[in-house]
C-alpha atoms as a printed R data frame, in Angstrom:
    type eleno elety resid chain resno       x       y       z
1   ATOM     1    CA   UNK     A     1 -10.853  17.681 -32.523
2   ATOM     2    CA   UNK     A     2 -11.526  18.933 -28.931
3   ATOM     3    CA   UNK     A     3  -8.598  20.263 -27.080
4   ATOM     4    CA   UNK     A     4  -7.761  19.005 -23.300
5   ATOM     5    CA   UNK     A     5  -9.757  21.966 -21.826
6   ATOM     6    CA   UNK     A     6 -12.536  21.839 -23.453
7   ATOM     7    CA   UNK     A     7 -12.962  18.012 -22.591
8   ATOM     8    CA   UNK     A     8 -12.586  19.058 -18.606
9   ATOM     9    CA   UNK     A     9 -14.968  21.492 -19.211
10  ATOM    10    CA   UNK     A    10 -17.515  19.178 -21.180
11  ATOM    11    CA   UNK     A    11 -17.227  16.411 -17.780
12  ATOM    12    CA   UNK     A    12 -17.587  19.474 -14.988
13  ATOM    13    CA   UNK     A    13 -20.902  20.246 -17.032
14  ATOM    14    CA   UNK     A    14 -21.722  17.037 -17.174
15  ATOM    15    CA   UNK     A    15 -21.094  15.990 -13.368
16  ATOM    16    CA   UNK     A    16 -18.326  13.231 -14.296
17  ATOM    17    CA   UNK     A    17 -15.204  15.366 -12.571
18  ATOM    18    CA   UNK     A    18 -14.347  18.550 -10.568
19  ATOM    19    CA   UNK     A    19 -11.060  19.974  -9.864
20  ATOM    20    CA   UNK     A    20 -10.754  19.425  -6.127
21  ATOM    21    CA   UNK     A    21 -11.131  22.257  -3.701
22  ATOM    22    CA   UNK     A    22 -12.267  24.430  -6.982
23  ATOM    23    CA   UNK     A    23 -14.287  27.211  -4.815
24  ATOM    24    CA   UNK     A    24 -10.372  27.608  -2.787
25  ATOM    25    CA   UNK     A    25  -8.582  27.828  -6.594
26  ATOM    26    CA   UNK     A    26  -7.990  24.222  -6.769
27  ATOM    27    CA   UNK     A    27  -5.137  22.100  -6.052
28  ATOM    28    CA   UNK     A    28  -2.959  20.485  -8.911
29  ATOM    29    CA   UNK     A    29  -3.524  17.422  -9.939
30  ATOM    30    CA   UNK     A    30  -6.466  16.536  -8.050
31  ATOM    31    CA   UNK     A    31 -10.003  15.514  -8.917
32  ATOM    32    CA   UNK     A    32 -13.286  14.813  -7.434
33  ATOM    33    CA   UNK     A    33 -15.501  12.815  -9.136
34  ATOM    34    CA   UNK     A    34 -19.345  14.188  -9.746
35  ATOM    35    CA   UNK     A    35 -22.329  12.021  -9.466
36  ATOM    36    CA   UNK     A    36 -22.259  10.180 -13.076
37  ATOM    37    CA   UNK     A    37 -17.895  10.107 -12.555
38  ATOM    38    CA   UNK     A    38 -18.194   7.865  -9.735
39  ATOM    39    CA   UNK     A    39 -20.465   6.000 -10.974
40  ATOM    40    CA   UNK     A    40 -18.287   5.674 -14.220
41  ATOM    41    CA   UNK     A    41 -15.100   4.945 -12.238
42  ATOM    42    CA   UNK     A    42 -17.107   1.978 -10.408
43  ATOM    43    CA   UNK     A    43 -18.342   0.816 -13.612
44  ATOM    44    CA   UNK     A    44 -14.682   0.633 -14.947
45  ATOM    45    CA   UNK     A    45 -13.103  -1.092 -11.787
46  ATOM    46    CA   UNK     A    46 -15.960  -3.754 -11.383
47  ATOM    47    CA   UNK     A    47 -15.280  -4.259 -15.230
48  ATOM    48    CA   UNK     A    48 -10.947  -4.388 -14.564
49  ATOM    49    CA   UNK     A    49 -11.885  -6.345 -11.660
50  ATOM    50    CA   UNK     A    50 -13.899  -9.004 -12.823
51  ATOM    51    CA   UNK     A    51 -11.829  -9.201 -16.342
52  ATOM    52    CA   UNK     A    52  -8.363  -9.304 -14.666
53  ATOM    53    CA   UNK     A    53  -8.650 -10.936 -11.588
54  ATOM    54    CA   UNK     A    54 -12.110 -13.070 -10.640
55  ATOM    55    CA   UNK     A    55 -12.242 -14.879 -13.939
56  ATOM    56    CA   UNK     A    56  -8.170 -15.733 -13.074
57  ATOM    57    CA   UNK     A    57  -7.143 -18.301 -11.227
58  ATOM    58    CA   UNK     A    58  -3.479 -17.131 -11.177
59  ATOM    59    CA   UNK     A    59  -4.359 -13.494 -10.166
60  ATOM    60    CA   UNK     A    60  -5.287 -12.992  -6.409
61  ATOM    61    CA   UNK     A    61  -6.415  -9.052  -5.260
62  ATOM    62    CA   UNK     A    62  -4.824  -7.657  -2.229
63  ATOM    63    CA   UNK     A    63  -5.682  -3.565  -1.388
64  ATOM    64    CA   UNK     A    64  -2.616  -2.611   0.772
65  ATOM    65    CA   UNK     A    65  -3.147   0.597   3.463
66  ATOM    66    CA   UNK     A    66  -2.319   3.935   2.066
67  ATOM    67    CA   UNK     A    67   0.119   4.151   4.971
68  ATOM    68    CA   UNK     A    68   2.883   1.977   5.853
69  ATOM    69    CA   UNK     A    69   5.857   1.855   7.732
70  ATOM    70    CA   UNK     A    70   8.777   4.004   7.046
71  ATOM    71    CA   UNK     A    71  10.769   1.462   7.125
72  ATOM    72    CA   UNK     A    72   9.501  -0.134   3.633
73  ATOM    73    CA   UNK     A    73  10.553   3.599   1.774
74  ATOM    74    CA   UNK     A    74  13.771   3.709   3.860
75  ATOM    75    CA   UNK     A    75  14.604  -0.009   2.300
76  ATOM    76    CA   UNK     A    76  13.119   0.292  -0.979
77  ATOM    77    CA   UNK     A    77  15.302   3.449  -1.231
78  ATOM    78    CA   UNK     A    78  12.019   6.210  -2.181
79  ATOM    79    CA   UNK     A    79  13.251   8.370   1.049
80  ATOM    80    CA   UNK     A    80  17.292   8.992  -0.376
81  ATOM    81    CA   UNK     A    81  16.038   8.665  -4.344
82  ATOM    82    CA   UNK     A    82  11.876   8.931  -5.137
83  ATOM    83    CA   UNK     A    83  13.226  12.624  -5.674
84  ATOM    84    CA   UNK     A    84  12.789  15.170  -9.206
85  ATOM    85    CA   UNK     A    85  15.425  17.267 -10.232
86  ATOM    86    CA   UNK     A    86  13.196  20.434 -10.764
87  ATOM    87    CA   UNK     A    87  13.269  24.278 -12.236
88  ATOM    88    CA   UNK     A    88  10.950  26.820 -12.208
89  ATOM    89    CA   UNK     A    89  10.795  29.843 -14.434
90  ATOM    90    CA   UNK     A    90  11.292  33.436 -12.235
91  ATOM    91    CA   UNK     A    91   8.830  34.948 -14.968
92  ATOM    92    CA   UNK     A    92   5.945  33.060 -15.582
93  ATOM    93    CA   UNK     A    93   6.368  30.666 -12.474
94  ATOM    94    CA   UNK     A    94   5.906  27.139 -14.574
95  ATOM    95    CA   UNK     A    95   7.836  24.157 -13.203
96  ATOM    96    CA   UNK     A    96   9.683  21.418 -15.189
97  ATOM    97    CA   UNK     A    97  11.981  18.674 -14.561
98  ATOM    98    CA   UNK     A    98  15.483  19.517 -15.384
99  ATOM    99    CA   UNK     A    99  16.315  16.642 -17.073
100 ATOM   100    CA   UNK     A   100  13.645  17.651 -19.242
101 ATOM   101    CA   UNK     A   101  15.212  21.117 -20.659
102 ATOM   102    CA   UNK     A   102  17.377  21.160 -23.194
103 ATOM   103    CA   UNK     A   103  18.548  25.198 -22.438
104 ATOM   104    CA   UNK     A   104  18.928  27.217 -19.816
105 ATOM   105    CA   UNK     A   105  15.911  29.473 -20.463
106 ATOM   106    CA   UNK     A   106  11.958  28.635 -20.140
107 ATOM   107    CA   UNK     A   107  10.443  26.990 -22.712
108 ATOM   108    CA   UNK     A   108   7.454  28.714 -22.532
109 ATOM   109    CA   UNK     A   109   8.575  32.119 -21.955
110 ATOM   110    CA   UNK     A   110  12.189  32.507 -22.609
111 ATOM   111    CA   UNK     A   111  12.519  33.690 -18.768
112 ATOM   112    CA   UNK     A   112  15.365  32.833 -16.594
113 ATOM   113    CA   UNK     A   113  15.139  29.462 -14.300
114 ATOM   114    CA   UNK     A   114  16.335  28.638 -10.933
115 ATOM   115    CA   UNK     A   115  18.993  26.558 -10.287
116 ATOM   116    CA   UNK     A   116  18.044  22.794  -9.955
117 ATOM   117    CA   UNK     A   117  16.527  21.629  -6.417
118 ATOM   118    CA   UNK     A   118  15.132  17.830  -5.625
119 ATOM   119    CA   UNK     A   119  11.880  17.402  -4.927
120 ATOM   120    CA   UNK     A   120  10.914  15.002  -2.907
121 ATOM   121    CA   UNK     A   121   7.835  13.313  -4.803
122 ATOM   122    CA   UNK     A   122   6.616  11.429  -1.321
123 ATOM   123    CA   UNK     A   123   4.063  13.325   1.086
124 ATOM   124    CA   UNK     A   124   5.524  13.050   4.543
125 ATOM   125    CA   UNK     A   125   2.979  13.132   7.376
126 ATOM   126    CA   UNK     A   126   3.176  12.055  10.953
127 ATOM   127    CA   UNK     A   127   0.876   8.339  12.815
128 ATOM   128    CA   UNK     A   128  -0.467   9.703  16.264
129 ATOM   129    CA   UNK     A   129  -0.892  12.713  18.025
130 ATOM   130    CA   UNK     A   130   2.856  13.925  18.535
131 ATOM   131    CA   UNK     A   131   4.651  15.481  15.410
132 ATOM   132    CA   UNK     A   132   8.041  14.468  16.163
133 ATOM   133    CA   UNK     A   133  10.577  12.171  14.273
134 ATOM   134    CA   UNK     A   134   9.312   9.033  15.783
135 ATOM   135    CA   UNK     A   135   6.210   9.260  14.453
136 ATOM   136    CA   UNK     A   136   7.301  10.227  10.560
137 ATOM   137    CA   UNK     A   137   5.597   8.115   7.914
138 ATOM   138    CA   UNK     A   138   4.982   8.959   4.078
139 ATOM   139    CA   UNK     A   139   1.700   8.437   2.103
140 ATOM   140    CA   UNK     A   140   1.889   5.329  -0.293
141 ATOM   141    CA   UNK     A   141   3.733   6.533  -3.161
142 ATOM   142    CA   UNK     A   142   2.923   3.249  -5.329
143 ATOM   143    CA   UNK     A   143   0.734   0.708  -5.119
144 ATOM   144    CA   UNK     A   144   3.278  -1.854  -5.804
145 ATOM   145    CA   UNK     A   145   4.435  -1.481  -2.843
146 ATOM   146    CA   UNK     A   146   2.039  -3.166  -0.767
147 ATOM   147    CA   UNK     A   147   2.514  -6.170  -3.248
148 ATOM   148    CA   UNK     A   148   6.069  -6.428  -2.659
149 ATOM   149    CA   UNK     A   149   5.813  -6.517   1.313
150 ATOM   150    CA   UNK     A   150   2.978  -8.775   1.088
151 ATOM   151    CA   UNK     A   151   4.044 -11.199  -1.402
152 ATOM   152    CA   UNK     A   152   4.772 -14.086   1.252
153 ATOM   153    CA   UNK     A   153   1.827 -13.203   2.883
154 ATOM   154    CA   UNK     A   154  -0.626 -13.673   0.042
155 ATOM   155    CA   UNK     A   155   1.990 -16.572  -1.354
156 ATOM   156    CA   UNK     A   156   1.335 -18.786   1.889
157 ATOM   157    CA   UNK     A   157  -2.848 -17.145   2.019
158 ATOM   158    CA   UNK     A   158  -3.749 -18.348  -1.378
159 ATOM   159    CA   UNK     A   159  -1.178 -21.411  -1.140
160 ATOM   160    CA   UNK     A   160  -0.605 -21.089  -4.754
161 ATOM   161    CA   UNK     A   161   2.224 -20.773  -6.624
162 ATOM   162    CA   UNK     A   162   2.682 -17.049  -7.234
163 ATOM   163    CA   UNK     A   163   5.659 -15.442  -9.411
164 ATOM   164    CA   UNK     A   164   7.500 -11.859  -8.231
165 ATOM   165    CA   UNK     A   165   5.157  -8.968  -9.316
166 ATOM   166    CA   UNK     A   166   6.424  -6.766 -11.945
167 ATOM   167    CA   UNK     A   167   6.418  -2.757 -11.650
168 ATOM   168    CA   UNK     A   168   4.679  -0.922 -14.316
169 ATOM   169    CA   UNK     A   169   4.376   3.149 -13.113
170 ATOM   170    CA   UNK     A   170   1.770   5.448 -15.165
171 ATOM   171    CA   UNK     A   171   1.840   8.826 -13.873
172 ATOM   172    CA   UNK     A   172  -1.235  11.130 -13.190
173 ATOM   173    CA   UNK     A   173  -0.699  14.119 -14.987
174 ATOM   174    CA   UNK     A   174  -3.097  17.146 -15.478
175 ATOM   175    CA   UNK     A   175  -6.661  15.022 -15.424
176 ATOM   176    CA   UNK     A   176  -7.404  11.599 -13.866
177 ATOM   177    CA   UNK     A   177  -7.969  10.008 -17.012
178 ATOM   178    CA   UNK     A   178  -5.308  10.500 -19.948
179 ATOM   179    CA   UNK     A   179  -5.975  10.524 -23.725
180 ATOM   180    CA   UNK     A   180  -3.850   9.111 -25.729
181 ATOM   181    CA   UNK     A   181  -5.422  10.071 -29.456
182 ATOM   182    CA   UNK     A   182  -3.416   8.586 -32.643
183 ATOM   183    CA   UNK     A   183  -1.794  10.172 -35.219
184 ATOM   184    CA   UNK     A   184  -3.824  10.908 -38.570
């Protein structure tokens, strides 16, 4: 069976994937997707699209800005709590969740960690040309979110009867697409 790397390496051959910024040393955790990639990730969302929502009567689509107002993370409560409690290792620099380690050394090395610090897990960036705390906003950290404000909106649009959207979070980890390959 092909390991994780070798599969990245198979798709950047291929033209389905590159890791973003590559020729500056990349940036974790994001992708760029090669000619036959996007054409793949079309494929698969006219496919989700037409499966879950035009052949539905009871689903509606709504795509929600990528920026909103603070004031929808202030009341939600991602500003005081969409945090990590994280550690890195002084000796060979990985980073983990705390909550994740059972000791006080690295798993991977056996190195010392830092003490616990919060991440905040929302990108903070600033709407219109002054940088001042007036203007602070935060990049969508969910897409449920713009459900959740919108919900009367879309409710009265449609004028159907709608139920409260659920949450369901699936994290992006090391490769846009994850694998999940059963046991033997």
């Amino acid at each position: 069976m092909a390991d994780m790397e070798t599969i990245v390496n198979l798709c950047k051959a291929r033209g389905f994937i590159f890791q973003s910024s590559e020729i500056y040393g990349g940036i974790g955790s994001t992708w760029d997707y090669g000619p036959l990639g996007v054409e793949l990730k079309r494929n698969v969302k006219e496919a989700w699209w037409r499966e879950m929502i035009a052949r539905r009567d009871d689903v509606v689509g709504l795509d929600a800005a990528i920026i909103m107002h603070p004031k929808v993370w202030e009341t939600s409560g991602h500003v005081a709590n969409f945090t990590d409690p994280l550690v890195d290792c002084k000796g060979c620099k990985m980073r983990y969740r705390a909550d994740d380690i059972e000791s006080d050394v690295c798993p991977s090395c056996g190195g010392e960690l830092t003490e616990a610090r919060q991440f905040n897990c929302m990108f903070q960036t600033y709407m219109g040309p002054v940088q001042d705390a007036a203007s602070v906003t935060y990049l969508r950290p969910e897409t449920a979110q713009g459900i959740f404000v919108n919900f009367v909106n879309v409710q009265q649009a449609t004028r159907k009867k709608r139920h409260r959207p659920d949450r369901q979070e699936l994290p992006k980890r090391d490769h846009p697409w994850q694998f999940h390959v059963p046991d033997a």
